[in-house]
N, C-alpha and C positions, 0 to 999 in steps of 0.2 A: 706504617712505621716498621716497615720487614720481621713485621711477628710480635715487636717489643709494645706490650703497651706497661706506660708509667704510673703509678698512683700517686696524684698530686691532690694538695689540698690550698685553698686560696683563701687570705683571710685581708677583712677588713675595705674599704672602700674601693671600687674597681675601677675609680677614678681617682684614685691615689697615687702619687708615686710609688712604681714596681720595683720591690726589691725581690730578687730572686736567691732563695737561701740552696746552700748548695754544699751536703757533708758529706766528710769524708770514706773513705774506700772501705766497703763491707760496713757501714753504716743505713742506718734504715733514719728517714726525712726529721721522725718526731723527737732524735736526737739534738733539736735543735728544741730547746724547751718551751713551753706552752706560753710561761710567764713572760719570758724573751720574748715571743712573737708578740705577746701581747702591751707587751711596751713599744716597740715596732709601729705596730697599726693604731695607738694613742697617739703616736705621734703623725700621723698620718699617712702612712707607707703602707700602699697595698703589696700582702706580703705572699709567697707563695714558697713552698717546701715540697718535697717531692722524695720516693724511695728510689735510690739508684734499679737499674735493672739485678734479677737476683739479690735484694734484699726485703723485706715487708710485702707491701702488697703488689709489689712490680712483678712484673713476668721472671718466670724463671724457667732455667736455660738446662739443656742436658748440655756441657761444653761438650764435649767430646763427638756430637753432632753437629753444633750450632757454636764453634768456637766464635770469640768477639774481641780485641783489643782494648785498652783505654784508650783509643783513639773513638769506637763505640761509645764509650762510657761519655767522653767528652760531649761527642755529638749529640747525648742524649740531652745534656744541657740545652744545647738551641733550641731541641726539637719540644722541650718544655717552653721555651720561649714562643716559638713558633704556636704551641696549640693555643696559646694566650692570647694569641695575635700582637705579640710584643716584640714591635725593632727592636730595640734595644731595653736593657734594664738595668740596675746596679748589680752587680753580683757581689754575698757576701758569701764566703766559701770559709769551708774551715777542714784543718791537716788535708790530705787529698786531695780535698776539695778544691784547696788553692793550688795547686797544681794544675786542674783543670781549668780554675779561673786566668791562672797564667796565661795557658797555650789561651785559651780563646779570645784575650783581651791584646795579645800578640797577634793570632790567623783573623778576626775578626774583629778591631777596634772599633768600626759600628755598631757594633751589639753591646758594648759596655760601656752603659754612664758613668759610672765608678767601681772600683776594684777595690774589695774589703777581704785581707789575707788574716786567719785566724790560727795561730798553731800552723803554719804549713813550713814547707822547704823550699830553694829555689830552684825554678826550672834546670835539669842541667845539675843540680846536685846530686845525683844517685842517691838519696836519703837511704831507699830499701837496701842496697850496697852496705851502706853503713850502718843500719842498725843489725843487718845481716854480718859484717863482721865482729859486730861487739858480742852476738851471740853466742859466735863461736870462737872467740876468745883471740880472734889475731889481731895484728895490727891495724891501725886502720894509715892509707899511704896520707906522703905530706900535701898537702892540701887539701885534702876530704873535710866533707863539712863535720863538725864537733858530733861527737858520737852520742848514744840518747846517756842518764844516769845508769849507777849501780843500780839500781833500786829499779827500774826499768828492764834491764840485762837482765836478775836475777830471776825476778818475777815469771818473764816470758822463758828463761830456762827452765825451770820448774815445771810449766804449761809444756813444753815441748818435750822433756823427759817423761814426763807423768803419764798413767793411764788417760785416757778419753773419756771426758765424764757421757754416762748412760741416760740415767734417771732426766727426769725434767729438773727437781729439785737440784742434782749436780750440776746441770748448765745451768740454772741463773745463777746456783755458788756460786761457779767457775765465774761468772758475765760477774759477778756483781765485784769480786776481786782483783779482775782488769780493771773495772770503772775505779777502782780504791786508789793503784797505782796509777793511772793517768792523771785521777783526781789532785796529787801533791802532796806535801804535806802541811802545807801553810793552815788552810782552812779547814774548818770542819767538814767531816764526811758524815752523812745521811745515811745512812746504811739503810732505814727505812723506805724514803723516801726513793734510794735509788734498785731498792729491792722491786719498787712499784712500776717502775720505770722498767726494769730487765722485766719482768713480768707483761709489760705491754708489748715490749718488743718479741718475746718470747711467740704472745699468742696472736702478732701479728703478722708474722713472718707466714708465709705459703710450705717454706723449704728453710728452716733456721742454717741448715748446712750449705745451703746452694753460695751462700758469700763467701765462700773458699775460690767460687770462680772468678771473683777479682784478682785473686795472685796469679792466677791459670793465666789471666787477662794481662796481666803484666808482665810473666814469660816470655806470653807468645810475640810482644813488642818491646822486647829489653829496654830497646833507645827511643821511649815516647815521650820523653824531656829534651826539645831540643836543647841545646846549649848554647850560652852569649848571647841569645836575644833579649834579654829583657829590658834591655836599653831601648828596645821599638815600644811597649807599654807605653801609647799615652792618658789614657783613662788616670784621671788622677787614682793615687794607690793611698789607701792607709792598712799599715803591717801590724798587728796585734799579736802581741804573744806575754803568755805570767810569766811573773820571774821565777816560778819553782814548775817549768814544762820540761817532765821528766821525759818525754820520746823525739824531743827535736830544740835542746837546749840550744839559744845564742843563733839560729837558723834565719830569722826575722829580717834582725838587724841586717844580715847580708843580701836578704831580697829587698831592704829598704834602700840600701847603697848599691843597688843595680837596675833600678825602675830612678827614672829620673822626678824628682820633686817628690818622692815615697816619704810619709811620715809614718816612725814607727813608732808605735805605744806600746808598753810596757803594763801591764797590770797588775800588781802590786797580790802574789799571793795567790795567782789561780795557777794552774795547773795544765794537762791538756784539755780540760772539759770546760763547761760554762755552768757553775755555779749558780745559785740565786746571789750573794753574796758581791759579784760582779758582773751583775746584770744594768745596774744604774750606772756604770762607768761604761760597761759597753754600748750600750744602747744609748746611749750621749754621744758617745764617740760617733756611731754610724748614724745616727740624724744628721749629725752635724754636718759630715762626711755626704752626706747624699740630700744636702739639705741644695730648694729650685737656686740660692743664691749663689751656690759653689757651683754649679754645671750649669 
């Protein structure tokens, strides 16, 4: 695997149908919550999560020796498929994520039974572009996709102006007041609960800093969104996004209206994250979605 080994976790019947969970960039696998999987694998779905390279317990990289693309990042998708001995799987991807589930359900349609987009962008949207100019306070040009919220902008100005937290207790502060604003404001926030969470990620991480080399990774291939193909998608698609996602508002509906027969769902009240709160709505949704009678 040219040096990269992954940390995957498999859960549930290995004669299941495989869904392959697959989150977003400088995320680590268990962001995808325990409860969620475990409604998943009730319903029958052997399910598998995995930490991108340089996140949790995946291999981590000196870039500057061992530079890599997201087209790496991509590839490492398959090569989690491949160790399963898995043609093909559903892939449920989310923000990032589905970027990478794009391109692959584009370059490799046999690999994907269905296509489950969470929080993401459309191929071909420059999203980083745009949330990059709302930062820095210019325009964004006439057609760019909708820019993230205030409340989104402000936040990440703050974190970019601000010292660099030291302490351990600084970074989960820090971690646990990203997770607040992605969270929304519809729903309740846990601050407990998600103090528990930044804490697992915290001391699961090999290199907590090494997931800076995903931007690194996105430099070094400005243009790894091809553009106008997602009309080739034929994996059925279903596009999920709350209606208070403060980092990629109104983005959904547009990947829904360029994948042919894409249904989008709407979630009433979640944010960019996955709630317990709508967990029974999502995980309906992707049964259903990857249930033997639709494929």
């Amino acid at each position: 695997m040219d040096g990269v080994q992954l940390h995957t976790e498999e859960f549930g019947d290995p004669d299941g149908i495989p869904i392959l969970l697959v989150m977003g960039s400088m995320s680590q696998g268990v962001l995808w919550p325990d409860a969620f999987v475990g409604r998943l694998v009730a319903g029958g779905r052997r399910v598998i999560r995995y930490d991108h390279r340089d996140t949790g317990r995946s291999s981590v990289f000196d870039f500057a020796k061992q530079p890599y693309t997201w087209d790496d990042i991509k590839d490492d998708v398959l090569r989690v498929m491949d160790a399963y001995g898995l043609e093909s799987a559903h892939l449920v991807c989310h923000s990032a994520g589905g970027l990478l589930g794009q391109c692959i359900a584009v370059e490799h349609p046999e690999r994907v039974r269905t296509l489950t987009v969470i929080g993401s962008s459309p191929l071909g949207g420059h999203e980083g572009a745009v949330i990059m100019r709302a930062l820095m306070g210019e325009p964004q040009p006439e057609g760019s996709l909708p820019p993230p919220r205030p409340e989104f902008v402000d936040h990440f100005r703050k974190v970019i102006a601000g010292p660099p937290p030291v302490s351990r207790r600084e970074q989960i502060d820090g971690m646990i007041e990203t997770a607040r604003v992605l969270h929304g404001t519809a729903l309740p926030f846990d601050e407990d609960a998600e103090r528990r969470l930044q804490e697992r990620i915290f001391e699961r991480a090999r290199d907590l800093a090494a997931v800076v080399n995903h931007r690194l990774a996105a430099a070094a291939k400005p243009d790894f969104e091809p553009e106008g193909v997602l009309h080739q998608v034929k994996a059925p698609t279903l596009v999920i996004e709350g209606t208070h996602e403060p980092a990629k508002p109104g983005h959904s509906a547009i990947i829904a209206e360029r994948i042919p027969g894409a249904r989008l769902l709407m979630v009433d009240g979640m944010g960019h994250t996955l709630p317990p709160e709508t967990h029974e709505e999502l995980v309906g949704a992707i049964l259903a979605h990857t249930s033997p009678d639709r494929t």
